[in-house]
N, C-alpha and C positions, 0 to 999 in steps of 0.2 A: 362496520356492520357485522351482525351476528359474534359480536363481543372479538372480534379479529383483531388484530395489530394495526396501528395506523401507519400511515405511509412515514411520520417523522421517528416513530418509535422504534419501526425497524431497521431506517436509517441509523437509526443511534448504536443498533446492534448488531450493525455492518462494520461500524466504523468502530464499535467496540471492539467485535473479533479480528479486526485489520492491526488495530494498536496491537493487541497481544501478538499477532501473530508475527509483526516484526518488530515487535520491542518498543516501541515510540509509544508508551505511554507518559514519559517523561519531558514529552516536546513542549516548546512555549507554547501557550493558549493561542499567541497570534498565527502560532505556524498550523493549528489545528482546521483552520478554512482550507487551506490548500491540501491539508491530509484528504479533507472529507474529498475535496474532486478527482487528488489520485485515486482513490480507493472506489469512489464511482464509476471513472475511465476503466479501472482494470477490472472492475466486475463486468462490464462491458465486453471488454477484450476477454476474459476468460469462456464469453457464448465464440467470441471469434476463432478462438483456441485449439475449440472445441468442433467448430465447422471445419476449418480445414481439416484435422484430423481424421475427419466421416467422410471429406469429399476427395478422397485419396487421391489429394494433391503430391505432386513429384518431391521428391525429397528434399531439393535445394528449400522450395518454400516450407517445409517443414523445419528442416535447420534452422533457417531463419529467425523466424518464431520463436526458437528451444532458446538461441540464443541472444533475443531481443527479451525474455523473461529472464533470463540470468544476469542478462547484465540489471535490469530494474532491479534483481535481490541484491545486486553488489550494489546495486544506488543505498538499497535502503541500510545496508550496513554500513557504508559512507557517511550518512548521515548519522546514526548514532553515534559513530566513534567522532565525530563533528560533537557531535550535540555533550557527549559525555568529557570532550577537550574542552569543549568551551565555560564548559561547571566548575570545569578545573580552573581553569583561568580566572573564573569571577571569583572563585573562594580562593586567591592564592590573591588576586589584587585587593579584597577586601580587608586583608588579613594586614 
C-alpha cells in the first residue's frame, strides 16, 4: 500500500543483509530455507536483546545473553569454514 515494500520483498532484504553480514552467501540453495528461519528467530531475539537491556536486569542475565550471541557468531563461522572444506573436498574428488 502507498507504493511500500511488501512483506516478501523485505523479507528478501533481511535475508540479504543476513547473508553479507556473516558471509553465507555461498551456502547450498537447500540450506537457504533454514537460513531464512534463523535469521527470522534472531531478528526476534534481537527486540529481546534489547528489552532486557532497558529493563535493568541483574547482570548474570545480561551475561547470558552476551554470551548466548557469541557463541551463535562462532556457529556461524563453524559453518563457513564447514561449508568452505566441503568445496574443497568436492573439487579435490572431482578432480
Amino acid at each position: 500500500m502507498f507504493g511500500g515494500k511488501s512483506k516478501e520483498e523485505k523479507q528478501q532484504e533481511q535475508l540479504q543483509k543476513f547473508q553479507e553480514k556473516y558471509h553465507i552467501d555461498e551456502l547450498d540453495p537447500k540450506d537457504l530455507e533454514n537460513v531464512k528461519q534463523i535469521a527470522s528467530d534472531l531478528a526476534g531475539n534481537g527486540f529481546l536483546k534489547a528489552g532486557i537491556a532497558l529493563s535493568f536486569s541483574n547482570a548474570a542475565d545480561e551475561a547470558e545473553v552476551t554470551y548466548l550471541s557469541a557463541l551463535v557468531e562462532q556457529n556461524w563461522i563453524i559453518m563457513n569454514q564447514l561449508n568452505r572444506l566441503n568445496k574443497s573436498i568436492e573439487e579435490l574428488q572431482s578432480k
